[in-house]
N, C-alpha and C positions, 0 to 999 in steps of 0.2 A: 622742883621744890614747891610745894603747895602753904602758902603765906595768906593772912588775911586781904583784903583788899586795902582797908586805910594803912596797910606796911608799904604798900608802893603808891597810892594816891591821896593823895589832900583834899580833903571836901572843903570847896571857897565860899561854903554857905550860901551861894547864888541858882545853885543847880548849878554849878562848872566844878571841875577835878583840875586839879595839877599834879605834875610825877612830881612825887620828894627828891627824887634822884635823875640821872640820865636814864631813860629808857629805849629801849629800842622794841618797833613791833614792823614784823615783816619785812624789816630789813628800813625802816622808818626810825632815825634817831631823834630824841626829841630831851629838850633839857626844862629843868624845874622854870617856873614860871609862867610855861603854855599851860591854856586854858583848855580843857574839853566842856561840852556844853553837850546834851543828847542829841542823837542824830547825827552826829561827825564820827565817820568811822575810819578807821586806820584798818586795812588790811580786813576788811570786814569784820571788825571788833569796834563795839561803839562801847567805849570806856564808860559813860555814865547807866548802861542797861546793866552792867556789872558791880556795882554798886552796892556794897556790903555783902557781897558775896568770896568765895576764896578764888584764888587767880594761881595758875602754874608759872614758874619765875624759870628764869636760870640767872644764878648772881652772879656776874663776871669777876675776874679778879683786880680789874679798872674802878670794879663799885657801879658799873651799869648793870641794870635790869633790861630782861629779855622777857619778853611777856610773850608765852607761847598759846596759854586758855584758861580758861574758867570752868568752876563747876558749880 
């Protein structure tokens, strides 16, 4: 499913992201409150180069996010 990017991240106004929800990327579980900052990549996805851009999701039926790319 193809979602905007602020549907799954939080801009903390610092240049850092938080997931609004539990996400998982590459097999990496992470919960609301971790910080991304540029240059930290998960699974070679650095979540702030993605940045208002739209993101491919899969929405579990838990309510976790699976972040699989971007376009």
């Amino acid at each position: 499913m193809r979602v905007p990017f602020d549907t799954v991240f939080h801009d903390n106004g610092n240049g850092s992201y938080s997931p609004r929800s539990v996400i998982r990327i590459g097999g990496i579980t992470m919960s609301p409150g971790v910080s991304f900052t540029s240059g930290v990549s998960f699974s070679n996805f650095n979540i702030a180069e993605y940045a208002g851009r739209d993101l491919e999701i899969i929405q579990h039926a838990d309510g976790s996010v699976e972040l699989k790319g971007a376009y």
